[in-house]
C-alpha positions, 0 to 999 in steps of 0.5 A, spaced: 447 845 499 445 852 499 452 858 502 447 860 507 446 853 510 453 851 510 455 857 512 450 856 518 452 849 519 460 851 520 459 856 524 454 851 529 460 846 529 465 851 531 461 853 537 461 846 538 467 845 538 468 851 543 464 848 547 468 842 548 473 845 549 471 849 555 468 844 557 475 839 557 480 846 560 474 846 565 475 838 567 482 839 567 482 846 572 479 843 577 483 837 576 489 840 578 485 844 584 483 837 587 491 835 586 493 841 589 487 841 596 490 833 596 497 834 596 496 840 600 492 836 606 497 829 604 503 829 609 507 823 607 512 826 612 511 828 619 517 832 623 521 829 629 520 833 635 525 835 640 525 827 644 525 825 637 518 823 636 514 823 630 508 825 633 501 826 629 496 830 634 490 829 629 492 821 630 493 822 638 487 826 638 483 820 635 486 815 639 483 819 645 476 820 643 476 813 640 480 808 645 474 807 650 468 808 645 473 801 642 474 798 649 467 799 651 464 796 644 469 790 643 473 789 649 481 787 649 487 786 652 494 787 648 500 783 651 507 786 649 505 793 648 511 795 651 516 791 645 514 797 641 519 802 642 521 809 638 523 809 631 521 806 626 518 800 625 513 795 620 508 793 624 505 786 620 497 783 623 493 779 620 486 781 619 479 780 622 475 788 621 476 795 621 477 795 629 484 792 627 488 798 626 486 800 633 492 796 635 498 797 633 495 805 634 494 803 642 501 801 642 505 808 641 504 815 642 508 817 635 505 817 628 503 810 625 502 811 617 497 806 615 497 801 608 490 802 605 486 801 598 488 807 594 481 809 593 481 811 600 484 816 599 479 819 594 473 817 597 470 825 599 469 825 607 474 820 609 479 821 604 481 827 607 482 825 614 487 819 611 491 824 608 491 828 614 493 821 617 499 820 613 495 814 610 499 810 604 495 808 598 496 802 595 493 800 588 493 793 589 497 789 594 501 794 595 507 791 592 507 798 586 512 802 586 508 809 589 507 805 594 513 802 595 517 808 594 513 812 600 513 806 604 520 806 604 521 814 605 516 814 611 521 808 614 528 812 612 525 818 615 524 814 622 516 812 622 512 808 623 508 803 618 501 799 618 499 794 613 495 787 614 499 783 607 492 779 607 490 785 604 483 784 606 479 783 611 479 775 612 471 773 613 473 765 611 476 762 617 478 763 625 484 759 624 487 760 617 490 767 614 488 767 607 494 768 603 499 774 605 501 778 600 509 781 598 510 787 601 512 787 608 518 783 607 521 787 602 520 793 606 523 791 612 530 787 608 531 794 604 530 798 609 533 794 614 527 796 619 524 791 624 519 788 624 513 788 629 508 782 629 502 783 631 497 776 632 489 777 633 488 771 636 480 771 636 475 774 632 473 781 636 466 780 638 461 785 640 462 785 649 467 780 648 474 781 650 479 780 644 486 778 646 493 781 642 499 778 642 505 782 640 512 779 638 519 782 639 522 785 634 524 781 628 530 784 623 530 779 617 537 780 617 539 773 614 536 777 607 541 783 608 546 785 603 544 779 599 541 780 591 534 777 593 529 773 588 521 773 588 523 765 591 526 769 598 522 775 598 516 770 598 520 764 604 522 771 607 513 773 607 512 766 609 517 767 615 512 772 617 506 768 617 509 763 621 511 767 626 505 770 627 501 762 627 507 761 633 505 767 637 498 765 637 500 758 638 504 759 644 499 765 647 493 759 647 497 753 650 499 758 656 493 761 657 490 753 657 496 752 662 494 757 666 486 755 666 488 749 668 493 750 674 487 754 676 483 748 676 488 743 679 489 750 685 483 753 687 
């Protein structure tokens, strides 16, 4: 090959290479821009007011705006509300649409901030109002330990937390959880935070009114200062099912009791 033509030949692929440089240093730019507009937009921890509340003002407005539009569409009524008092908590429900996290927001005027799949974060619109909202990415099930890690700090903090340990929407039956995955009970016994169970009791529907039924408080304390295997934390998961079917349980057979008495009484 002729000097001319290998000269040219060195000369293209340096350009090449220039090219790609700029085009990785440019990738990279605004990499780090869009990590410094989302930890900026992120508020993981909210500070307390002067009652001691950790107040979020975009979510109070949000429950504004949303809470008639929500009652109109997909009527409810919660039992218990007033068990949930200030501070911090974890509240655990199962899971039936996207409506569902109204009602743990329903039951405080202070921040909740809410497990969701990490990819939310990201999304283009919503993505933004989640960090605004203080919302906690999970990669999996929640039971990594980022998430972990910002769960335990919002709760230390003295706030509020949501998560479904189904994980998912469950669309299989009306009757049976799907399978709760770890994470709320290791919360809570690390933390020593309660627990606020949340049962739907039927799936919402369009104009038909959905009822919740919200438990007292339950602290886990029996697992405290104990060295705890995958086998507790998994007993102390299935405990938190078993309350949530026993609150169900309980709200049906008064509610049938009381259909009754109204028969038997006109």
């Amino acid at each position: 090959m002729a000097n001319g033509d290998t000269t040219e030949l060195s000369a293209q692929e340096s350009r090449d290479e220039e090219k790609e440089r700029r085009k990785i240093e440019r990738a990279e730019r605004r990499k780090k821009r869009r990590a410094q507009r989302e930890q900026k937009q992120r508020r993981l921890l909210f500070p307390a007011d002067k009652k001691g509340r950790h107040v979020m003002r975009l979510m109070n407005f949000l429950r504004m705006l949303f809470y008639p539009i929500h009652w109109i569409l997909f009527p409810f009524r919660l039992h218990g509300k007033k068990k949930v008092g200030p501070g911090a908590f974890i509240y655990v429900s199962n899971h039936y649409c996207l409506w569902d996290v109204f009602y743990p927001a329903h039951t405080t005027w202070e921040g909740i901030h809410f497990l969701a799949k990490d990819s939310v974060l990201h999304a283009p619109v919503v993505g933004s109002w989640a960090r605004r909202l203080g919302v906690i990415g999970a990669m999996r099930d929640g039971s990594d330990v980022r998430t972990i890690m910002d769960a335990m700090k919002v709760l230390k903090n003295g706030e509020k937390i949501s998560l479904f340990p189904e994980g998912t929407r469950n669309k299989v039956s009306d009757e049976t959880f799907l399978p709760f995955h770890g994470g709320a009970a290791m919360l809570a016994i690390k933390t020593k935070t309660p627990i606020i169970p949340i049962v739907i009791c039927n799936r919402p529907h369009a104009f038909r009114m959905t009822h919740v039924v919200i438990g007292e408080p339950l602290e886990l304390t029996e697992y405290y200062g104990r060295k705890l295997t995958a086998e507790d934390y998994a007993q102390a998961d299935q405990q938190l099912a078993d309350v949530l079917y026993s609150l169900r349980e309980n709200f049906r057979k008064s509610r049938a009791a009381k259909k009754r008495g109204k028969k038997t009484n006109p």
